[in-house]
mmCIF file of the N, C-alpha and C atoms, coordinates in Angstrom:
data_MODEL
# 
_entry.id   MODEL 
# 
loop_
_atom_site.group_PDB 
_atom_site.id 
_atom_site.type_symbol 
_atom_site.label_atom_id 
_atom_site.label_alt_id 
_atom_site.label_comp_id 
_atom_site.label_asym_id 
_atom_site.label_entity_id 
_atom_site.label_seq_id 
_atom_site.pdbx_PDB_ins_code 
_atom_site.Cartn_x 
_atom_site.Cartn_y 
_atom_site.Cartn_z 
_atom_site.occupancy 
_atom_site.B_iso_or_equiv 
_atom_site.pdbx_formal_charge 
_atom_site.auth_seq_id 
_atom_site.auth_comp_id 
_atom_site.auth_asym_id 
_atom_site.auth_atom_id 
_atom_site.pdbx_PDB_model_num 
ATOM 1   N N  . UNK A 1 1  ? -16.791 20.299 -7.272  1.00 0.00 ? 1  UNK A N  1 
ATOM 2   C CA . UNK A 1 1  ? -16.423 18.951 -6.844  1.00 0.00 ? 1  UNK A CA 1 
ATOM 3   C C  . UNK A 1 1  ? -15.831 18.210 -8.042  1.00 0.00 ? 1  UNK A C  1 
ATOM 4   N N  . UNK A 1 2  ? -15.089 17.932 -7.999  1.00 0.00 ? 2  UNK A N  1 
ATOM 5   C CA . UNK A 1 2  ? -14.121 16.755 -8.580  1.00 0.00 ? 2  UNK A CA 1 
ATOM 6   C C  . UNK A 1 2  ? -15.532 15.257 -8.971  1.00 0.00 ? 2  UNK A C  1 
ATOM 7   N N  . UNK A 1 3  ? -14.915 15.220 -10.666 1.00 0.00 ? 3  UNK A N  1 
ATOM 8   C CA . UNK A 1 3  ? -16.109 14.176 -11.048 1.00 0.00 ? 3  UNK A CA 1 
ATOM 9   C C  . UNK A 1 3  ? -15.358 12.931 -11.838 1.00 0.00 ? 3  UNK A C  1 
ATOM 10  N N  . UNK A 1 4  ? -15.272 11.372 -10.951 1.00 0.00 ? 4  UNK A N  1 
ATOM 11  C CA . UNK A 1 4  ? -14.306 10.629 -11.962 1.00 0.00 ? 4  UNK A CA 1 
ATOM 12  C C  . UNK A 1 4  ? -15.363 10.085 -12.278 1.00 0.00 ? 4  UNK A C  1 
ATOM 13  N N  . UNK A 1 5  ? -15.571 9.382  -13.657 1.00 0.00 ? 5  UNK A N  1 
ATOM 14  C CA . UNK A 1 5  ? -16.387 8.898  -14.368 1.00 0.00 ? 5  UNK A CA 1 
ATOM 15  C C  . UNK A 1 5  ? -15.115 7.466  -14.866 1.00 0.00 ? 5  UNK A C  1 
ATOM 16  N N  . UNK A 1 6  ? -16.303 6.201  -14.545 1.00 0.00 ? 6  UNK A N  1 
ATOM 17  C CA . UNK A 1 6  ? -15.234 4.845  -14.864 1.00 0.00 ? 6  UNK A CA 1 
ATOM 18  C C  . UNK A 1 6  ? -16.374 4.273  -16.140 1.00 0.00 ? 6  UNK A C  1 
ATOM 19  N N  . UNK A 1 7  ? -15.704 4.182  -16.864 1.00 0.00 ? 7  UNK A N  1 
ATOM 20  C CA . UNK A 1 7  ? -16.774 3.769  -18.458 1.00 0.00 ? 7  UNK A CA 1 
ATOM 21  C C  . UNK A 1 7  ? -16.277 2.175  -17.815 1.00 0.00 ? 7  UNK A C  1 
ATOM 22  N N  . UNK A 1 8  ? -17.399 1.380  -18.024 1.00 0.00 ? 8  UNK A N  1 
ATOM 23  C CA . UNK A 1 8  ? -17.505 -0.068 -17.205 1.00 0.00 ? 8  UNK A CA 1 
ATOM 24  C C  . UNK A 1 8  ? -18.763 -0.579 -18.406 1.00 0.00 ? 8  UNK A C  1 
ATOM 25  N N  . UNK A 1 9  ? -18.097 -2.164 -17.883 1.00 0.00 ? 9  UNK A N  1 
ATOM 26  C CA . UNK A 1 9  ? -18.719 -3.046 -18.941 1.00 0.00 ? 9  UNK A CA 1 
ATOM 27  C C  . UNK A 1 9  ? -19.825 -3.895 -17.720 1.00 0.00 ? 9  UNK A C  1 
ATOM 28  N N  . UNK A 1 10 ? -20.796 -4.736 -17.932 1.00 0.00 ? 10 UNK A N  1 
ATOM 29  C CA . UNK A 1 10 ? -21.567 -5.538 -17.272 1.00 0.00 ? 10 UNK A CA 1 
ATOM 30  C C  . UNK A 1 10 ? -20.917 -6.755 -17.271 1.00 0.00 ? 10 UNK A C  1 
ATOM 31  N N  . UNK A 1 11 ? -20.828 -7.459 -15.953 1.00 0.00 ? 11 UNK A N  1 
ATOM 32  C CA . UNK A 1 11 ? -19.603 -8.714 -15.098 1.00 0.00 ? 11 UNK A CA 1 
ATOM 33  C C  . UNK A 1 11 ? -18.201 -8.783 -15.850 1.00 0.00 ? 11 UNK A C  1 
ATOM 34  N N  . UNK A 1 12 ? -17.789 -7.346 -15.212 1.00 0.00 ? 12 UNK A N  1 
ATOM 35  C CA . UNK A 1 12 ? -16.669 -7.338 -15.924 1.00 0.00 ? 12 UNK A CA 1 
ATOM 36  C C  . UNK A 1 12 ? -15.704 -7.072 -14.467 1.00 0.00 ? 12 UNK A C  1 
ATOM 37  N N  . UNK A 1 13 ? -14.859 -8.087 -14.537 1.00 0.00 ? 13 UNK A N  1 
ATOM 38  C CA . UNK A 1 13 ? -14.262 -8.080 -13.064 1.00 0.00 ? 13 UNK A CA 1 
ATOM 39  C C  . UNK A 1 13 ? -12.975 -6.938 -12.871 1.00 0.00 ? 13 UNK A C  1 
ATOM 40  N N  . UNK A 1 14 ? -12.314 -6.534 -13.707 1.00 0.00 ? 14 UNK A N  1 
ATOM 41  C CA . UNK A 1 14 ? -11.588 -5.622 -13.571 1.00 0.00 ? 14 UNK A CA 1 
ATOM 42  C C  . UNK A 1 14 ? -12.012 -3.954 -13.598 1.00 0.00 ? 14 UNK A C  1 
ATOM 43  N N  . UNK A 1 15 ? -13.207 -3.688 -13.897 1.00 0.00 ? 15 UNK A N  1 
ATOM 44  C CA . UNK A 1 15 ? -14.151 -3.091 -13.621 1.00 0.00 ? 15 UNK A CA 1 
ATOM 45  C C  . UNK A 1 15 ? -14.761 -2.941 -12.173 1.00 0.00 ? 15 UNK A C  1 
ATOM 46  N N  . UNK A 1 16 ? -15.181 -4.109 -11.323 1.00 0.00 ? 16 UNK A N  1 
ATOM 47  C CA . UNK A 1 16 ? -15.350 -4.248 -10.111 1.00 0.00 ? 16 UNK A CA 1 
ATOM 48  C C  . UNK A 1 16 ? -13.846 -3.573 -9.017  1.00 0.00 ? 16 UNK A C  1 
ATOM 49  N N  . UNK A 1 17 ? -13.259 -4.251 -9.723  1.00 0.00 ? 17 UNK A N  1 
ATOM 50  C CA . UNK A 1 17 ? -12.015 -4.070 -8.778  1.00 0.00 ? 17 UNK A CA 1 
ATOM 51  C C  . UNK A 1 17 ? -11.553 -2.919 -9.203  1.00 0.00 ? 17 UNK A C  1 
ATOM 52  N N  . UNK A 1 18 ? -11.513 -2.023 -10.061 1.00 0.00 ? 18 UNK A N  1 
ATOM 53  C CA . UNK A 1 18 ? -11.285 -0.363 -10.360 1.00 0.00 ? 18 UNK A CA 1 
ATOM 54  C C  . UNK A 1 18 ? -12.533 0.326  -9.203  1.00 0.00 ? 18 UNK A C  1 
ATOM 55  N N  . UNK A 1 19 ? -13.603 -0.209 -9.396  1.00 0.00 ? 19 UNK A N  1 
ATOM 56  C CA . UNK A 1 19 ? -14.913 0.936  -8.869  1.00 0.00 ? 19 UNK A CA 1 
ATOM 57  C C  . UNK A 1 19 ? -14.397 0.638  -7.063  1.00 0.00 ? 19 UNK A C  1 
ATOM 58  N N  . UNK A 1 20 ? -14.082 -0.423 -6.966  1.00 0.00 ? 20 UNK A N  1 
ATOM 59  C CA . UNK A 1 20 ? -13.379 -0.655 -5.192  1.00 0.00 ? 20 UNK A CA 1 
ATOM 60  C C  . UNK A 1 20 ? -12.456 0.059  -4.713  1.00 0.00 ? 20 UNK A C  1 
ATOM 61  N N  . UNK A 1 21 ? -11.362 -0.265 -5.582  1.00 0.00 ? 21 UNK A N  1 
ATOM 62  C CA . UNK A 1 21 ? -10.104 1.062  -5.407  1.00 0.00 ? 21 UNK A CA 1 
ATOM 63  C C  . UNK A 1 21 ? -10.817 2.149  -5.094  1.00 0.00 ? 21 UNK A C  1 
ATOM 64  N N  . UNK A 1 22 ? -11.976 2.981  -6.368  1.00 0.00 ? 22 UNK A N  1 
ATOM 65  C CA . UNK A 1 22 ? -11.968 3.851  -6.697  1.00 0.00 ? 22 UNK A CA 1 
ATOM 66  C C  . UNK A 1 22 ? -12.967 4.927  -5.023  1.00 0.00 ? 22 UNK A C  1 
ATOM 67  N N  . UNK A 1 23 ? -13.772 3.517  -4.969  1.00 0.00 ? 23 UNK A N  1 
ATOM 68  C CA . UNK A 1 23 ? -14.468 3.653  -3.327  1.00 0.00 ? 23 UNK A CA 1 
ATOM 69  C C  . UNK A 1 23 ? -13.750 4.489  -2.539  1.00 0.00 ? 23 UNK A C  1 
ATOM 70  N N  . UNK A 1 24 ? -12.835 3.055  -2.122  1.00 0.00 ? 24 UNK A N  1 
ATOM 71  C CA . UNK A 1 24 ? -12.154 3.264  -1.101  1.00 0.00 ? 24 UNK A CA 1 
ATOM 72  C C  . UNK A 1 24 ? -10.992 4.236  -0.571  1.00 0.00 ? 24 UNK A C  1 
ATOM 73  N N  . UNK A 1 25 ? -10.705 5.361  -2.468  1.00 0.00 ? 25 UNK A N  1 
ATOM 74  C CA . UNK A 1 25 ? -10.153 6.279  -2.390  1.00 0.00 ? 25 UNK A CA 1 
ATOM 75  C C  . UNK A 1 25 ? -11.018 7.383  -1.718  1.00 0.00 ? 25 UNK A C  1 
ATOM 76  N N  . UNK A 1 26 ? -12.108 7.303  -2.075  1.00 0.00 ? 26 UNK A N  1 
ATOM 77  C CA . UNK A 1 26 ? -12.996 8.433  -1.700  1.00 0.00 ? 26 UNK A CA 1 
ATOM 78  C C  . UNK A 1 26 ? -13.357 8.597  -0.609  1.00 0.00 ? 26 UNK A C  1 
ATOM 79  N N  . UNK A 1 27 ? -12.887 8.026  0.493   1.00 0.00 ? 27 UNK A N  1 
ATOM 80  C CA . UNK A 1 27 ? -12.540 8.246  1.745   1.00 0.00 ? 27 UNK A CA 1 
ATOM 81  C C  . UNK A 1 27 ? -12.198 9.464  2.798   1.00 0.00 ? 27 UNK A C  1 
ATOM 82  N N  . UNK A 1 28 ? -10.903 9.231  1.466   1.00 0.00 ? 28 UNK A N  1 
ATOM 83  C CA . UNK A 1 28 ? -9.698  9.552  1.833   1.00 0.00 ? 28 UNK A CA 1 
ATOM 84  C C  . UNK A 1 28 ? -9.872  11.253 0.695   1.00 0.00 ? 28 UNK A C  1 
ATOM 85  N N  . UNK A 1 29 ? -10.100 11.259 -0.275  1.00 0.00 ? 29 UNK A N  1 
ATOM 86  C CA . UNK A 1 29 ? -9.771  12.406 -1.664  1.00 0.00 ? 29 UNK A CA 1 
ATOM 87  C C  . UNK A 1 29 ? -11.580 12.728 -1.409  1.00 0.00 ? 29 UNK A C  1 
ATOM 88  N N  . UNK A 1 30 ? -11.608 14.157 -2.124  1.00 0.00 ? 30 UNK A N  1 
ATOM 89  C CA . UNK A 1 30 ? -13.144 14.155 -2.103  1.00 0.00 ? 30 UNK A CA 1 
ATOM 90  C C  . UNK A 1 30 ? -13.292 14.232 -3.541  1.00 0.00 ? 30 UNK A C  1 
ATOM 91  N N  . UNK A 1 31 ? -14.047 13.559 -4.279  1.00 0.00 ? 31 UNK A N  1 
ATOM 92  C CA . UNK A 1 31 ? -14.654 13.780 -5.244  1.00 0.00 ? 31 UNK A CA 1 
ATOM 93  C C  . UNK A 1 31 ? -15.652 12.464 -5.652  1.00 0.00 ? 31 UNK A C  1 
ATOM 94  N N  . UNK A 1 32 ? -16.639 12.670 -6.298  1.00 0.00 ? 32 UNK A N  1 
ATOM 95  C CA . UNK A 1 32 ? -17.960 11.846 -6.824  1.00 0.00 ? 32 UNK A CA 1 
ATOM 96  C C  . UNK A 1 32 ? -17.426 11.193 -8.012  1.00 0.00 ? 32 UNK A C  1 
ATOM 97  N N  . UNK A 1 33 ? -17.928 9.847  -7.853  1.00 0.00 ? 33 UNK A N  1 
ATOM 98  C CA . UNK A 1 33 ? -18.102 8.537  -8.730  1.00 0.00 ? 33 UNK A CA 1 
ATOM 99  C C  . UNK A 1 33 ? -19.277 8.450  -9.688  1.00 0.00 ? 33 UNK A C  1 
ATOM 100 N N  . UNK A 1 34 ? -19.349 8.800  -11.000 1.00 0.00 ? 34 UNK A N  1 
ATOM 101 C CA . UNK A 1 34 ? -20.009 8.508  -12.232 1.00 0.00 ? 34 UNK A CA 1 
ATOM 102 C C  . UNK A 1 34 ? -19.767 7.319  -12.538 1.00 0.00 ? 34 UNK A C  1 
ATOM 103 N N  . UNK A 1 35 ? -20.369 6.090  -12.537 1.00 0.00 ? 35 UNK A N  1 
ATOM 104 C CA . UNK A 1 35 ? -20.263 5.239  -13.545 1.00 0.00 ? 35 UNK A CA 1 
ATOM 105 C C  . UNK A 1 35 ? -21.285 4.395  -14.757 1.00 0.00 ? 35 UNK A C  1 
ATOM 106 N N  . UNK A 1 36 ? -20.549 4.646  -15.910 1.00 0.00 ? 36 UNK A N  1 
ATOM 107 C CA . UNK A 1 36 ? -21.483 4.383  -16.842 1.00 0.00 ? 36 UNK A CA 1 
ATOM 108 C C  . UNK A 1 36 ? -21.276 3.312  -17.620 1.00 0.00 ? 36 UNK A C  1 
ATOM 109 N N  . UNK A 1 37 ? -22.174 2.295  -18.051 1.00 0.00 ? 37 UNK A N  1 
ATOM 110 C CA . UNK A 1 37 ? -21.813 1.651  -18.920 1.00 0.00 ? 37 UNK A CA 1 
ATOM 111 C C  . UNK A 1 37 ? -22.131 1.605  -20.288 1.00 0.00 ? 37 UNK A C  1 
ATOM 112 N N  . UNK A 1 38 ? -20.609 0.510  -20.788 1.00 0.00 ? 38 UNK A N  1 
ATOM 113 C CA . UNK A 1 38 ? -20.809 1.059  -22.426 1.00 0.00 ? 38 UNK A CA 1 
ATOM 114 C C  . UNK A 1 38 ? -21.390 -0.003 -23.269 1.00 0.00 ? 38 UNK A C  1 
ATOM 115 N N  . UNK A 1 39 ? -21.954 -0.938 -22.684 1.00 0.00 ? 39 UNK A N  1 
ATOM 116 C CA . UNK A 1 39 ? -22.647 -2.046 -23.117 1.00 0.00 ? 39 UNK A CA 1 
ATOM 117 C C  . UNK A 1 39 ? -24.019 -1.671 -23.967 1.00 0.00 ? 39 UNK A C  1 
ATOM 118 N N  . UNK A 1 40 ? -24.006 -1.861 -25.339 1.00 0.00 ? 40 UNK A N  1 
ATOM 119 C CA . UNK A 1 40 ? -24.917 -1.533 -25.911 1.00 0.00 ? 40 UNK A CA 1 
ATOM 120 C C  . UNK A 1 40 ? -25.084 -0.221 -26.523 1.00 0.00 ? 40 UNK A C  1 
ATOM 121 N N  . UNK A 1 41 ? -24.090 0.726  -26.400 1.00 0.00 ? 41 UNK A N  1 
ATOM 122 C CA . UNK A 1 41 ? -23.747 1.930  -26.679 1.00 0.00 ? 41 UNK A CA 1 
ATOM 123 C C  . UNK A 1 41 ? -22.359 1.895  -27.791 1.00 0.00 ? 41 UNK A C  1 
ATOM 124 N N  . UNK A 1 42 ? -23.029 1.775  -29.363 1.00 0.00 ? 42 UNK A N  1 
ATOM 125 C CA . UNK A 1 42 ? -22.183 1.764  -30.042 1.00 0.00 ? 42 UNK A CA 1 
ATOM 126 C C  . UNK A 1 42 ? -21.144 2.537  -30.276 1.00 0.00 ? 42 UNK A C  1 
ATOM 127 N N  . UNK A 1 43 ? -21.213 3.790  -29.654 1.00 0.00 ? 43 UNK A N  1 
ATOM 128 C CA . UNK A 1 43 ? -20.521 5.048  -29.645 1.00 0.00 ? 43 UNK A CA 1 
ATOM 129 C C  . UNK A 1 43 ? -19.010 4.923  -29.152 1.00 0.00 ? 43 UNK A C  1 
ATOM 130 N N  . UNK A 1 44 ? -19.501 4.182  -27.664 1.00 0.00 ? 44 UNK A N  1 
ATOM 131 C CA . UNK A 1 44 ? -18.607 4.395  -26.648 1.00 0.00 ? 44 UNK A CA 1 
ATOM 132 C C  . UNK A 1 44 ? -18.082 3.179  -26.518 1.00 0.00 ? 44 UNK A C  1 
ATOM 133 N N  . UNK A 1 45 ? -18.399 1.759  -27.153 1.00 0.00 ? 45 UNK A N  1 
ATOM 134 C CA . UNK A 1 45 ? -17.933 0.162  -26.977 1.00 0.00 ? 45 UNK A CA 1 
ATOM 135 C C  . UNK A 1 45 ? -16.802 0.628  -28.380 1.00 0.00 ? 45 UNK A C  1 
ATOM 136 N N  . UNK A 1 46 ? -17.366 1.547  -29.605 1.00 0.00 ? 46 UNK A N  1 
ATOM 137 C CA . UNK A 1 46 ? -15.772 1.662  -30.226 1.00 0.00 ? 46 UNK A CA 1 
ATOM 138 C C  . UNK A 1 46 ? -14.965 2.611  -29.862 1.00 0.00 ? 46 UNK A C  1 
ATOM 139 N N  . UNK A 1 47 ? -15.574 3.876  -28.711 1.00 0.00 ? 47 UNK A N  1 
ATOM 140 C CA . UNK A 1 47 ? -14.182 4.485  -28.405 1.00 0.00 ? 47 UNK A CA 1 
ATOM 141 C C  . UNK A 1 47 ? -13.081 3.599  -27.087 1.00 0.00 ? 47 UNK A C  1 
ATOM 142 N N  . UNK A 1 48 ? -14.282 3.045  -26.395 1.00 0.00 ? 48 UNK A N  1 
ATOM 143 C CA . UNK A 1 48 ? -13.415 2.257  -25.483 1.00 0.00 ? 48 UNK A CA 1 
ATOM 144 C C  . UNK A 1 48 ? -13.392 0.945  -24.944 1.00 0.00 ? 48 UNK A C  1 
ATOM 145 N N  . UNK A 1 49 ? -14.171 0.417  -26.047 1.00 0.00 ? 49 UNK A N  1 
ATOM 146 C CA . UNK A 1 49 ? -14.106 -1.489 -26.148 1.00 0.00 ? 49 UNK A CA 1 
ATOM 147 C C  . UNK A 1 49 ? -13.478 -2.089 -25.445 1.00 0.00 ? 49 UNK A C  1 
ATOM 148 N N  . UNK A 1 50 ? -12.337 -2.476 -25.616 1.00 0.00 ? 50 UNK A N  1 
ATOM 149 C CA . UNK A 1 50 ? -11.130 -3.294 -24.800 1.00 0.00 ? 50 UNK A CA 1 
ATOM 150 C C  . UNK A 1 50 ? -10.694 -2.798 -24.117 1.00 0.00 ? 50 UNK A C  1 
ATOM 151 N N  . UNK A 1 51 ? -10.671 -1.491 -23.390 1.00 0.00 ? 51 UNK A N  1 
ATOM 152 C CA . UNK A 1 51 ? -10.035 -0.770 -22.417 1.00 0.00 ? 51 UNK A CA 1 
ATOM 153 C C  . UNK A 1 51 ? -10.045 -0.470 -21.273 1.00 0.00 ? 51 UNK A C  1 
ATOM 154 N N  . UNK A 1 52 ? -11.740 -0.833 -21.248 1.00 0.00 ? 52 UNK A N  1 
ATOM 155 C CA . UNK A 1 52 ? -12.189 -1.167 -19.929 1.00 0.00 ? 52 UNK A CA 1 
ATOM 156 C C  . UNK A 1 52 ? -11.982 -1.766 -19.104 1.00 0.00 ? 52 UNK A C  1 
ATOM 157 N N  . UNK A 1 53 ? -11.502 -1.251 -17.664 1.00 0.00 ? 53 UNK A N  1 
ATOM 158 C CA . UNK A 1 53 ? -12.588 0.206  -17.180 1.00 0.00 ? 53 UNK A CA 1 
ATOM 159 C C  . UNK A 1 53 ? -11.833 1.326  -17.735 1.00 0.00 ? 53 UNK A C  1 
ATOM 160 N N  . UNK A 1 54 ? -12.330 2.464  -17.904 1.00 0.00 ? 54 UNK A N  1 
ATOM 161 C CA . UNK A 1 54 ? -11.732 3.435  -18.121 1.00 0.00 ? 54 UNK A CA 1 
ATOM 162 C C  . UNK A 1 54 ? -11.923 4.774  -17.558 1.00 0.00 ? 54 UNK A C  1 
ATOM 163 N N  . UNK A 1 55 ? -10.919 5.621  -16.696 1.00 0.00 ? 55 UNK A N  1 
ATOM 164 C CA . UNK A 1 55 ? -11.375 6.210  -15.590 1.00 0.00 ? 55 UNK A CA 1 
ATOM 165 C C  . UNK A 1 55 ? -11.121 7.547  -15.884 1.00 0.00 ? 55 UNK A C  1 
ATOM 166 N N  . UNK A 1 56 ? -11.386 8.599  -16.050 1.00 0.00 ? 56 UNK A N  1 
ATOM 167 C CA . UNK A 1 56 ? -11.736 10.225 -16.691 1.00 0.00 ? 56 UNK A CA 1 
ATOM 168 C C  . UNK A 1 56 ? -11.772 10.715 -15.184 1.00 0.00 ? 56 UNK A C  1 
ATOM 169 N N  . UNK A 1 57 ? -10.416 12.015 -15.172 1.00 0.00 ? 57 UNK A N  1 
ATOM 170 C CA . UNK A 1 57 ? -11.101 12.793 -14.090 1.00 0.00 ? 57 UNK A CA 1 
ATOM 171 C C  . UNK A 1 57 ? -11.479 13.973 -14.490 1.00 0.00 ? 57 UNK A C  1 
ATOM 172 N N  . UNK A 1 58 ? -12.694 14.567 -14.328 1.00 0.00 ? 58 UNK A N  1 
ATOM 173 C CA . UNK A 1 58 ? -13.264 15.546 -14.574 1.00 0.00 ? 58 UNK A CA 1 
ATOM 174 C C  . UNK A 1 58 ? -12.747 15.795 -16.333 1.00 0.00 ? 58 UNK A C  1 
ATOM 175 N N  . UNK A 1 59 ? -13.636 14.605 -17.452 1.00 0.00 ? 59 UNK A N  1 
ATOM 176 C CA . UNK A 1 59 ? -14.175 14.630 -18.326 1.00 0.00 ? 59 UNK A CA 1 
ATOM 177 C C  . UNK A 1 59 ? -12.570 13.820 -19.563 1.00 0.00 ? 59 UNK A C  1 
ATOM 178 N N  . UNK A 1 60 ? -11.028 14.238 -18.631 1.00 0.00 ? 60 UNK A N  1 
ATOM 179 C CA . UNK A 1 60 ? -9.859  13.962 -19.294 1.00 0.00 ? 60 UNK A CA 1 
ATOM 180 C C  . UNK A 1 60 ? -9.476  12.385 -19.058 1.00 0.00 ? 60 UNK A C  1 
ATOM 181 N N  . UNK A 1 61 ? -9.097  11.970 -19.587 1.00 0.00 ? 61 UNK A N  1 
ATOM 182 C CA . UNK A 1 61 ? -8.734  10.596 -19.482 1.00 0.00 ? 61 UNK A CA 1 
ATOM 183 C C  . UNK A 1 61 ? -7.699  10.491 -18.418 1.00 0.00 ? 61 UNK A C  1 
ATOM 184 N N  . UNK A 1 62 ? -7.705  9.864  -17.374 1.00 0.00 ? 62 UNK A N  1 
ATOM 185 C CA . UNK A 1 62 ? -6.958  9.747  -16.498 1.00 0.00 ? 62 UNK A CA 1 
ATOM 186 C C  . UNK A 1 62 ? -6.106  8.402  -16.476 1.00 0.00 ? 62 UNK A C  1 
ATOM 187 N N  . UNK A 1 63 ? -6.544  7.156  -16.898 1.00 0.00 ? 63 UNK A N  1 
ATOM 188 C CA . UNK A 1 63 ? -6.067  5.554  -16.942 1.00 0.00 ? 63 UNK A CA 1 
ATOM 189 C C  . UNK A 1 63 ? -7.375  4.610  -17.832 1.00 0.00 ? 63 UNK A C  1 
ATOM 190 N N  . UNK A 1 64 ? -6.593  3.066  -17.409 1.00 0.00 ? 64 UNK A N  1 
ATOM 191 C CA . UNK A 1 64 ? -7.383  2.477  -18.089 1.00 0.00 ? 64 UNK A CA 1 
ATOM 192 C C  . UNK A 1 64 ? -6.562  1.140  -17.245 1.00 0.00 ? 64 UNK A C  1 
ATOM 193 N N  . UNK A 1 65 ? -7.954  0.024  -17.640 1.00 0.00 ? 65 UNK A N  1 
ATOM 194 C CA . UNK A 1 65 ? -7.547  -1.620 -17.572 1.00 0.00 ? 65 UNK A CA 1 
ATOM 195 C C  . UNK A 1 65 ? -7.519  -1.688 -15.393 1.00 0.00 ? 65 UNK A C  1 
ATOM 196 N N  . UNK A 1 66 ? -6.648  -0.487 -14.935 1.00 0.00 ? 66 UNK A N  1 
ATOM 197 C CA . UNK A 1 66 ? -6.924  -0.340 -13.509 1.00 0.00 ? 66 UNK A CA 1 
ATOM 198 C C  . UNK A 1 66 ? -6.624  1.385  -12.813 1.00 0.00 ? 66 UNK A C  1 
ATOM 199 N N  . UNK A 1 67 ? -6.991  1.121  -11.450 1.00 0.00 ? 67 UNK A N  1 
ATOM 200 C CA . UNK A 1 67 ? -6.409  2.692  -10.894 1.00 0.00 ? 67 UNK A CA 1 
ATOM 201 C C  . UNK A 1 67 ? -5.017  2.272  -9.940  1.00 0.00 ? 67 UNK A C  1 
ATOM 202 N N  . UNK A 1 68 ? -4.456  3.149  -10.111 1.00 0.00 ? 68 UNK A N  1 
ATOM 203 C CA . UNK A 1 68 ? -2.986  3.022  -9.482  1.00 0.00 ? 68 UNK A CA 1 
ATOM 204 C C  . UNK A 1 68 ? -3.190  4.185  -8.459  1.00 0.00 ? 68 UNK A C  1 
ATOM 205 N N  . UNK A 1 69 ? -3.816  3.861  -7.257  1.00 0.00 ? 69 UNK A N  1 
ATOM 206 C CA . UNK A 1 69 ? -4.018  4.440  -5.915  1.00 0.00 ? 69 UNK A CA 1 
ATOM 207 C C  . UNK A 1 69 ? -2.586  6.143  -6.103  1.00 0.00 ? 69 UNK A C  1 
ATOM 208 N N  . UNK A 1 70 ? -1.918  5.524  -5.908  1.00 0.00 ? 70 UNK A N  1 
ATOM 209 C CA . UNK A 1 70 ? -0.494  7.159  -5.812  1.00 0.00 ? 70 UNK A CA 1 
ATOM 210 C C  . UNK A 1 70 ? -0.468  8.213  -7.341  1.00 0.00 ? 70 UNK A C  1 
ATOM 211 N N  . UNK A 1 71 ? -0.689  7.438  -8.528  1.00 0.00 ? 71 UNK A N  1 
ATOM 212 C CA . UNK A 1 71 ? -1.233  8.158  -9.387  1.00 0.00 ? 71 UNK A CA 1 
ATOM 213 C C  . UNK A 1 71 ? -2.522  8.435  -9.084  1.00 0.00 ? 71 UNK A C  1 
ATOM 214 N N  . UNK A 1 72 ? -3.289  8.023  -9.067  1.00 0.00 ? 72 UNK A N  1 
ATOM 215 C CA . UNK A 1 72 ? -4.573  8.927  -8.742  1.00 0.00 ? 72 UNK A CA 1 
ATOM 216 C C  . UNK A 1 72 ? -4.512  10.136 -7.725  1.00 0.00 ? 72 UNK A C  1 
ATOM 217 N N  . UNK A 1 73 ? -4.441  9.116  -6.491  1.00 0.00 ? 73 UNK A N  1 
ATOM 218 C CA . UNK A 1 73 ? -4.052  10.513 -5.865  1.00 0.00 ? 73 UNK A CA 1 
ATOM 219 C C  . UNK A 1 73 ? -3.122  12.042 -5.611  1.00 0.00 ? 73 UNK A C  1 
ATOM 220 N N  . UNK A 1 74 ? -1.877  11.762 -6.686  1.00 0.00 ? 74 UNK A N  1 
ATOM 221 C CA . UNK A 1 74 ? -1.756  12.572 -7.278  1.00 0.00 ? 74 UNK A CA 1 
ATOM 222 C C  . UNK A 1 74 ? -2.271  13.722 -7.939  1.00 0.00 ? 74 UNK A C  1 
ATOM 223 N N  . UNK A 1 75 ? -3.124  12.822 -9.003  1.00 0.00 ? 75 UNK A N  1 
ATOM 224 C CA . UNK A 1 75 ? -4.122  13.874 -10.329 1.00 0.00 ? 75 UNK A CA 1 
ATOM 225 C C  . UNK A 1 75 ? -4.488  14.599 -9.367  1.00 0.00 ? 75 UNK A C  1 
ATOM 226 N N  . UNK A 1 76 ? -5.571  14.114 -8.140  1.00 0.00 ? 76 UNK A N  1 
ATOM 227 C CA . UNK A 1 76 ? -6.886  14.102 -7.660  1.00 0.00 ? 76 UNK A CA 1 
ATOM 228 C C  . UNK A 1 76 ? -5.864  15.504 -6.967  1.00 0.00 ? 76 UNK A C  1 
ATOM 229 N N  . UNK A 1 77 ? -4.952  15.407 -6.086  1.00 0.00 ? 77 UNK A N  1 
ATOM 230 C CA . UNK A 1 77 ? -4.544  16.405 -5.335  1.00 0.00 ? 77 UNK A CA 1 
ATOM 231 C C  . UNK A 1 77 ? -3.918  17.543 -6.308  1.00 0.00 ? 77 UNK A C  1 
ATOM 232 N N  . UNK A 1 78 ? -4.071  17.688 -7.815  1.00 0.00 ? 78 UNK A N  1 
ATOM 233 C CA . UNK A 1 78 ? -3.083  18.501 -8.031  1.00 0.00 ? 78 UNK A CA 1 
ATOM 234 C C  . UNK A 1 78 ? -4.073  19.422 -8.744  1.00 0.00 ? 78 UNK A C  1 
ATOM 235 N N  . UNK A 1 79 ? -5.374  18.812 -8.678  1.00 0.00 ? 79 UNK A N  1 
ATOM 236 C CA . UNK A 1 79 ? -6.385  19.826 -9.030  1.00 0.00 ? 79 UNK A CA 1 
ATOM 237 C C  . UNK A 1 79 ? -6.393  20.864 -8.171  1.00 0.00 ? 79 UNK A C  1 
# 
């Protein structure tokens, strides 16, 4: 199974509105939603601080800031 992982911050609204897209793709595409946050995780607030959300499919960096529904579903179908 196909694994997107969205690195997400706490009341972070463009974050909300990535994990909605990201829902409402999964409808439609099959694969499972990881989301983690990087709040408090010095590791991962300097690999991806300002970039958030940031959306990995199966572990590769796929986007950032939002998901672009036809690119995604792209990636998602070309696995």
């Amino acid at each position: 199974m196909t694994l997107v992982t969205l690195y997400s911050r706490s009341n972070c609204h463009l974050c909300d509105v990535a994990m909605e897209t990201l829902t409402n793709l999964q409808g439609e595409l099959k694969f499972e939603i990881e989301k983690l946050l990087i709040d408090g995780d010095a590791e991962l607030e300097t690999k991806y601080g300002e970039q958030v959300p940031v959306i990995l499919i199966n572990g590769k960096q796929h986007d950032f800031f939002r998901v672009d529904p036809e690119r995604f579903r792209k990636a998602i179908n070309s696995l």
